[in-house]
C-alpha positions as CSV (number, residue, x, y, z in Angstrom):
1,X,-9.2,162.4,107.8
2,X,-7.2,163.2,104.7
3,X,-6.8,167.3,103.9
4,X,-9.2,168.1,101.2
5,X,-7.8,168.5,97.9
6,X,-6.6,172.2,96.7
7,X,-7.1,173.0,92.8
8,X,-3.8,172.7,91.0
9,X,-1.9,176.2,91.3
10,X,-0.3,177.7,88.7
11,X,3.9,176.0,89.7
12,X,5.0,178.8,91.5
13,X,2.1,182.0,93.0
14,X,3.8,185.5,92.0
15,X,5.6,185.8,95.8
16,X,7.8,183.0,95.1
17,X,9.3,184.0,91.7
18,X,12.8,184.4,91.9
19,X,14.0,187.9,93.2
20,X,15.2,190.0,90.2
21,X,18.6,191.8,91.5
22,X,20.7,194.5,89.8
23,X,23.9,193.4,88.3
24,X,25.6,194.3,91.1
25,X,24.0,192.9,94.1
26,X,24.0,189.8,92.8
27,X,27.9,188.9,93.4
28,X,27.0,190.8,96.9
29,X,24.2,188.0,97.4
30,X,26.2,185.2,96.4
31,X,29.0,185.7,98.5
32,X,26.6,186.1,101.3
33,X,24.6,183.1,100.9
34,X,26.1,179.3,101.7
35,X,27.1,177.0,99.4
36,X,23.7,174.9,97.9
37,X,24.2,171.5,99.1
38,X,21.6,168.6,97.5
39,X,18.5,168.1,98.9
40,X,18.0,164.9,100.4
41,X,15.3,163.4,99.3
42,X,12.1,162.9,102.4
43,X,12.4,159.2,101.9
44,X,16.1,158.8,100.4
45,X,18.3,156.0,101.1
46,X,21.4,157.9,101.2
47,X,20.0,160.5,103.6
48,X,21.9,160.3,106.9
49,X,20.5,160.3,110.2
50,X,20.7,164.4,111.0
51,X,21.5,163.8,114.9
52,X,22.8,161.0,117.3
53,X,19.9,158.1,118.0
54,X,19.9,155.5,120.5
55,X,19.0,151.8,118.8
56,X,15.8,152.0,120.0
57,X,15.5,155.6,118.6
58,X,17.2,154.6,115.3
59,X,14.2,151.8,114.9
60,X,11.7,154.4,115.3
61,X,13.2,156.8,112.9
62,X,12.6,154.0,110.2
63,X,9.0,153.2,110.9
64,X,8.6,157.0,111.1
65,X,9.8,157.9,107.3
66,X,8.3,154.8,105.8
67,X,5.3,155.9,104.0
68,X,4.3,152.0,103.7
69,X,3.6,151.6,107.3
70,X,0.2,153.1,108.3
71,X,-0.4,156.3,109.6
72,X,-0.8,155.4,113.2
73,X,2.5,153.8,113.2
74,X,4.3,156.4,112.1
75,X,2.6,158.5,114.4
76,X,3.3,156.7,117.4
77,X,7.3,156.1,116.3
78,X,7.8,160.3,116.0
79,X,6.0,160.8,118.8
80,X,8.6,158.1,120.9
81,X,11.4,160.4,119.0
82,X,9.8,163.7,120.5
83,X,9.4,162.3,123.9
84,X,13.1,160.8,123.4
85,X,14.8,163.9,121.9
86,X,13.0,167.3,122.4
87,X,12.3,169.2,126.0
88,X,13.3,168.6,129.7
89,X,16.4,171.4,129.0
90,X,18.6,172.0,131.8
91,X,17.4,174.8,134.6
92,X,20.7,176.2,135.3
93,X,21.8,178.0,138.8
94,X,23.7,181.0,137.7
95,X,25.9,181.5,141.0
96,X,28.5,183.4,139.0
97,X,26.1,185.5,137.6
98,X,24.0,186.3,140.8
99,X,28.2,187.2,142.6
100,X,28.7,189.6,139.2
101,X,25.4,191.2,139.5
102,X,24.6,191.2,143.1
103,X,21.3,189.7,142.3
104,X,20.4,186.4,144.0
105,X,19.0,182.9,142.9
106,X,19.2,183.4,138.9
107,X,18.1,180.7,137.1
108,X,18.6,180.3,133.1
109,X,16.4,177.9,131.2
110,X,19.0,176.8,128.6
111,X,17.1,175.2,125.5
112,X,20.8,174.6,123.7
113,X,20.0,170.9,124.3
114,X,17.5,170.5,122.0
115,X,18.1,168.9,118.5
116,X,18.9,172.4,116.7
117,X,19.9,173.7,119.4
118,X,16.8,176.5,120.5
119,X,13.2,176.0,122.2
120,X,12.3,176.0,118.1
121,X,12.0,172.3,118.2
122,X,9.3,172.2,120.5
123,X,6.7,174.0,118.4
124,X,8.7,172.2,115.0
125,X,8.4,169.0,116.5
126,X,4.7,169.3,117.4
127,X,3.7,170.7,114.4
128,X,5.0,167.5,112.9
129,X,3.2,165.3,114.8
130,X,-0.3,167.5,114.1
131,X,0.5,167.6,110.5
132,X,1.3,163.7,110.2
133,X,-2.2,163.0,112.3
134,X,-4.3,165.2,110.1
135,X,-2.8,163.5,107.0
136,X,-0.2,166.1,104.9
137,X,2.4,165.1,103.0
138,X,4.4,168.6,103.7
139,X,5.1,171.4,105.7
140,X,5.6,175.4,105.3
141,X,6.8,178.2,107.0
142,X,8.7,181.2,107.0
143,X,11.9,181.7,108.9
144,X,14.7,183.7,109.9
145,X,16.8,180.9,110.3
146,X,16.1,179.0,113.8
147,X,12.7,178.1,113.5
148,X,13.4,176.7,109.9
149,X,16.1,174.7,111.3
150,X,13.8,173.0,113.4
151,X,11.0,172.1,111.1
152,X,13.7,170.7,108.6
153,X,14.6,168.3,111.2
154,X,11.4,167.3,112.2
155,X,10.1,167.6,108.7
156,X,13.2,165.0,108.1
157,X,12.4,162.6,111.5
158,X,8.8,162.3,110.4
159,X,8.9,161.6,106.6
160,X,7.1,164.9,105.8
161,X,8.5,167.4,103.2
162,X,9.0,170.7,104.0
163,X,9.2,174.5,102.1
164,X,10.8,177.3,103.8
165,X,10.6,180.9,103.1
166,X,13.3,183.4,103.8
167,X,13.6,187.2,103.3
168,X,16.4,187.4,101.1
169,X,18.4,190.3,103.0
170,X,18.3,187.8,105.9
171,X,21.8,186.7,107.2
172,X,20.9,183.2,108.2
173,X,23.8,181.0,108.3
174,X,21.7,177.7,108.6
175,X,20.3,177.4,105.1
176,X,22.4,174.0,104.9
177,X,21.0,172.9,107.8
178,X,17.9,173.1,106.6
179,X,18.7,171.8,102.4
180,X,20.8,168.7,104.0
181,X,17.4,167.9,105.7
182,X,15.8,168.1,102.1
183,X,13.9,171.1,103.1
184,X,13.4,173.0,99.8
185,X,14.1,176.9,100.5
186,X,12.5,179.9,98.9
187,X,14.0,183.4,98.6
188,X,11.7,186.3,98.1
189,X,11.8,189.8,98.6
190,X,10.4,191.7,101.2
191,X,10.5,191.6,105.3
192,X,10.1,189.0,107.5
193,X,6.3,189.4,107.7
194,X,6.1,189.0,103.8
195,X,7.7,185.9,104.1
196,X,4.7,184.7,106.6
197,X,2.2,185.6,103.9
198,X,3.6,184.1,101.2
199,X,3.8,180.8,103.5
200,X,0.6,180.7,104.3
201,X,-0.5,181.8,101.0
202,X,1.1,178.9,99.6
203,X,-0.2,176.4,102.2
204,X,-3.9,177.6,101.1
205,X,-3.5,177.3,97.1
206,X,-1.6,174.2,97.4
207,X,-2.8,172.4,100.2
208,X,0.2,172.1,102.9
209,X,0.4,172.2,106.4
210,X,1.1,175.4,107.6
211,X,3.8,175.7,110.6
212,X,3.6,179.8,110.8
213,X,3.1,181.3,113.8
214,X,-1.0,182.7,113.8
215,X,-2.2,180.9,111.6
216,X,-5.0,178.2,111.8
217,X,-2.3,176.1,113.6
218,X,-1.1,178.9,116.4
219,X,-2.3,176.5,119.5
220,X,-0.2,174.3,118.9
221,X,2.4,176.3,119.4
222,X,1.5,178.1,122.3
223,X,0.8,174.2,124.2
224,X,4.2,173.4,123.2
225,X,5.6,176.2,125.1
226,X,3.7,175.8,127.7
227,X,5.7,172.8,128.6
228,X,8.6,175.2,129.5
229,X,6.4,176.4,132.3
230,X,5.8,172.4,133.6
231,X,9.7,171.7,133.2
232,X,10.9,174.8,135.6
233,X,8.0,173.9,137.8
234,X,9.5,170.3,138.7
235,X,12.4,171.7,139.4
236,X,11.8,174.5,141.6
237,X,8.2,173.1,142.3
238,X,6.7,176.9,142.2
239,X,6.7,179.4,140.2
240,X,10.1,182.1,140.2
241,X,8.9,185.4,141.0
242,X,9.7,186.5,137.4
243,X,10.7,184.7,134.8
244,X,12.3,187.1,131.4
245,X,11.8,186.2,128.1
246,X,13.2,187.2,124.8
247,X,10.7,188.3,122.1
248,X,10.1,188.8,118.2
249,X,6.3,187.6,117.5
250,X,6.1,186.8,121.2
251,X,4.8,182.9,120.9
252,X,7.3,181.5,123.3
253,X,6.6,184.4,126.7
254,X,2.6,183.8,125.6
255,X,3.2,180.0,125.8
256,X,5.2,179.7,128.9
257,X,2.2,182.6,130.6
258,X,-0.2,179.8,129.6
259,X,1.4,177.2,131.0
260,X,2.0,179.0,134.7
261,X,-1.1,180.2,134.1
262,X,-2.8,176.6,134.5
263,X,-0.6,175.4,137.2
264,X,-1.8,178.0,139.4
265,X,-5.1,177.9,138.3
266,X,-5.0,174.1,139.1
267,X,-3.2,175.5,142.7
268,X,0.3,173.9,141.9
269,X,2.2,177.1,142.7
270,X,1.1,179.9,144.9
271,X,1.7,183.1,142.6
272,X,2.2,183.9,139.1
273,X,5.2,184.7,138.1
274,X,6.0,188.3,136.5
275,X,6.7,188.3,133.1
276,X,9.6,190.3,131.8
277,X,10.3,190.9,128.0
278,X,13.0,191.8,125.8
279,X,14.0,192.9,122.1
280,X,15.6,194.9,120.3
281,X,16.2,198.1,120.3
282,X,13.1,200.1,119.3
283,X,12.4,197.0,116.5
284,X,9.7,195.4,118.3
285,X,5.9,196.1,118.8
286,X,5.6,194.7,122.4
287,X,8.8,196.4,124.1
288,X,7.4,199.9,122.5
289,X,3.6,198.9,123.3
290,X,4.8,197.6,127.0
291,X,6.7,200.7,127.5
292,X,4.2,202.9,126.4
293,X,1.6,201.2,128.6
294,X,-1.0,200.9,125.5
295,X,-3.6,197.9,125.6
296,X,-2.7,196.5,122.1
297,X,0.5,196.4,120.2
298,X,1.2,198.7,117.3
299,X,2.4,198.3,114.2
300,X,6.0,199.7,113.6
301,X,6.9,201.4,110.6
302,X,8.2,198.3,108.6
303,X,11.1,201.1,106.9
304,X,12.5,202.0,110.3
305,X,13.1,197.9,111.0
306,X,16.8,197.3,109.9
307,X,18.4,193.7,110.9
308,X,21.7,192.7,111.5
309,X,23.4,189.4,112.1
310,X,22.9,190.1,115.9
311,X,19.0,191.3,116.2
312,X,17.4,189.3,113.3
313,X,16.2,186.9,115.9
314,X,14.0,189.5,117.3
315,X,13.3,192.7,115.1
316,X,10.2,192.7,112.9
317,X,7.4,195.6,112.5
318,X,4.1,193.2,113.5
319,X,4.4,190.8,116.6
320,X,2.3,188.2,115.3
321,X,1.3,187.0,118.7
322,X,2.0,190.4,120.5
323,X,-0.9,190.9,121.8
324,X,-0.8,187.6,124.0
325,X,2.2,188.4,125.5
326,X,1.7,192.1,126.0
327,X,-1.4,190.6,128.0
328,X,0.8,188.6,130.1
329,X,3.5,191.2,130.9
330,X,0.5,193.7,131.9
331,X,-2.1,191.0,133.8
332,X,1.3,189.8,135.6
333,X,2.9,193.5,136.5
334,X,5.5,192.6,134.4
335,X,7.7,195.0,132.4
336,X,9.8,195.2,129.1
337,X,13.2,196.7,127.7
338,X,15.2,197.3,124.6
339,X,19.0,195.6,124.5
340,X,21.1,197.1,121.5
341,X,23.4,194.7,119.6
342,X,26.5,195.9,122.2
343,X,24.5,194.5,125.2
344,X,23.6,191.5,123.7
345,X,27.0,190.4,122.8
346,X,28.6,191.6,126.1
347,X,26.2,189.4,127.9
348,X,26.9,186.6,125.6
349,X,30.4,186.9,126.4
350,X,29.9,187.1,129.8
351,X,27.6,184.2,130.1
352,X,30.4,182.0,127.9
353,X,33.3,183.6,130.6
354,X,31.3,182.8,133.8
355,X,28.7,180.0,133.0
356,X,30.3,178.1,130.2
357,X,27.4,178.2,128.3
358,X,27.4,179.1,124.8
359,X,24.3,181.1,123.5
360,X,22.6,183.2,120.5
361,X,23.2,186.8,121.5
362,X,19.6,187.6,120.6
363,X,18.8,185.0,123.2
364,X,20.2,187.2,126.1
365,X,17.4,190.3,125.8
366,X,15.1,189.0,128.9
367,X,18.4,188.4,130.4
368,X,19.0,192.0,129.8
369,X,15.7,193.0,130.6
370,X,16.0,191.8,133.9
371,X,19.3,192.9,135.0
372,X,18.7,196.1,134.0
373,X,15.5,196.3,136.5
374,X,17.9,195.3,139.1
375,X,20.6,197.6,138.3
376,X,17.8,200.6,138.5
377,X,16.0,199.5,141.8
378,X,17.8,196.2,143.1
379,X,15.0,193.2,142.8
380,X,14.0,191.2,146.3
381,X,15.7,188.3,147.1
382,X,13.5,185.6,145.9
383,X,14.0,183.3,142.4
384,X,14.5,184.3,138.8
385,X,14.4,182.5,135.9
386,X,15.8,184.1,132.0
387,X,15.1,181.5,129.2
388,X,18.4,181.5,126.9
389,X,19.0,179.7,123.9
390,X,21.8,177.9,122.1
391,X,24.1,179.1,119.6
392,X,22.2,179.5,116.1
């Protein structure tokens, strides 16, 4: 069924005019910022395929962005590219890990195999495909840089336009990414939450899909993750005894808890994993709420959150989905920690020097988490699996 039609809003709602600066930050922004590149138009000739597709692939990508071929067949063509492209990421055995720490059978779930590069394609992807079934023409959402990565790309795959909101004292360094796509990006002032309401704001008054996490949309998202859970099942064929989990809004660790969750309750695996969190150092509602043993995240003090080109990833004041995850930590004794900026790139480095693997620092906070359990009271020998993510 085709999305009802919104009344014509004025062109731009007051949260997306462009950010006055003084004199003087405005070199400082500039020289921060990428170079613009042109926006390639959804259905351009001249756009370039954005990855590597087999024939096969390539054919769907056409019937995909054609707006003359009906819906279903576009449908059908992205969804081949999904299935094709996005998931199955490597469960790796971390043996020089588990001889550096002394703790046994670590497993890292690296999602640096997906299109962009992070798990952010998953939800991207399958937003995509929900948003071509129900009929929009484009997408929106508000990003620190990853997750707008993602949509851009799918966005691009699919035929679907997309707008992307950013907090303009973010330090993303994949706003090309996303303008090669032809993803059309917004500055405005404010955090990262702002950015969220001006997102969905928009997608009300003028009638687009909305990607953002908790919105009207937020299952999808948690079913995509979910298939994290399936993909380490297969491999290990039950469930680690914890699995750690970076966290900013906490979509992905409620996504994966849901998706163990139903294997068990379907009597595939013969416990629940524990859940371990990480973030940021005192910049995130779950890690405080968790640590504090309350019921229901808090609200942080949106002046005391201060991002830097390490933490952005993670830090924010309101965990959108906190309370899901805080659920799962608690219902699965669980437990979270803080990693400061240091940490974070020391295990980076360390997991680059001793797996090969090349990751987002912000990435490594369950890693943390979990080592630093160990290192406190050494864990039981048993499994472990830390979700990591490619280089952003």
């Amino acid at each position: 069924m085709e999305p009802a039609q919104a009344p014509e809003p004025p062109e731009e709602p007051p949260g997306l005019q462009p950010v006055v600066a003084p004199k003087e930050e405005k070199q400082a922004q500039a020289e921060r910022r990428p170079p613009k590149l042109h926006a390639l138009p959804p259905n351009g000739e001249a756009a370039p395929t954005p990855i590597n597709l087999t024939a096969e692939m390539a054919e769907c990508l056409e019937i995909a962005r054609d707006h003359a071929q009906r819906r279903e067949d576009r449908l059908e063509a992205f969804e081949d590219i999904l299935d094709s492209e996005v998931g199955d990421s490597d469960l790796l055995r971390a043996r020089n890990i588990e001889r550096s720490t002394g703790l046994r059978q670590v497993y890292l779930k690296f999602e640096g195999g997906n299109p962009t590069g992070t798990q952010k394609d998953r939800i991207a992807f399958a937003h995509a495909v929900d948003a071509l079934r129900q009929g929009y023409d484009c997408m929106t959402l508000a990003t620190c840089g990853n997750y707008g990565a993602a949509v851009a790309l799918a966005a691009y795959l699919s035929g679907l336009e997309c707008e992307i909101v950013i907090p303009e004292r973010y330090h993303s360094k994949r706003i090309h990414e996303m303008e090669a796509r032809g993803a059309r990006v917004h500055w405005v002032q404010g955090t990262y939450e702002d950015a969220v309401r001006i997102s969905r704001e928009r997608a009300e008054t003028k009638g687009l899909y909305d990607a953002n996490p908790g919105g009207a949309n937020e299952a999808i998202q948690l079913w995509a993750y979910a298939e994290i859970a399936y993909e380490i099942y297969d491999v290990l064929r039950d469930a680690p005894k914890a699995i750690a989990v970076p966290v900013s809004n906490g979509t992905t660790l409620a996504g994966i808890y849901r998706g163990f969750y139903r294997l068990h309750r379907r009597g595939r695996t013969s416990r629940m994993p524990m859940f371990v969190a990480g973030s940021a150092r005192q910049m995130n509602p779950i890690v405080d709420a968790s640590q504090k043993g309350l019921e229901h995240c808090q609200d942080l003090r949106p002046e005391a959150i201060h991002e830097t080109e390490v933490n952005e990833p993670l830090v924010n004041w309101h965990s959108i989905d906190g309370d899901h995850a805080l659920y799962a930590i608690r219902e699965t004794g669980g437990w979270a920690e803080q990693a400061s900026d240091r940490k974070m790139q020391d295990v980076t480095r360390m997991l680059r020097r001793y797996q090969g693997l090349n990751v987002l620092p912000a990435s490594t906070a369950g890693l943390i988490a979990l080592l630093a359990r160990h290192e406190d009271a050494p864990l039981a020998s048993d499994r472990y699996v830390a979700v990591v993510t490619g280089k952003g």
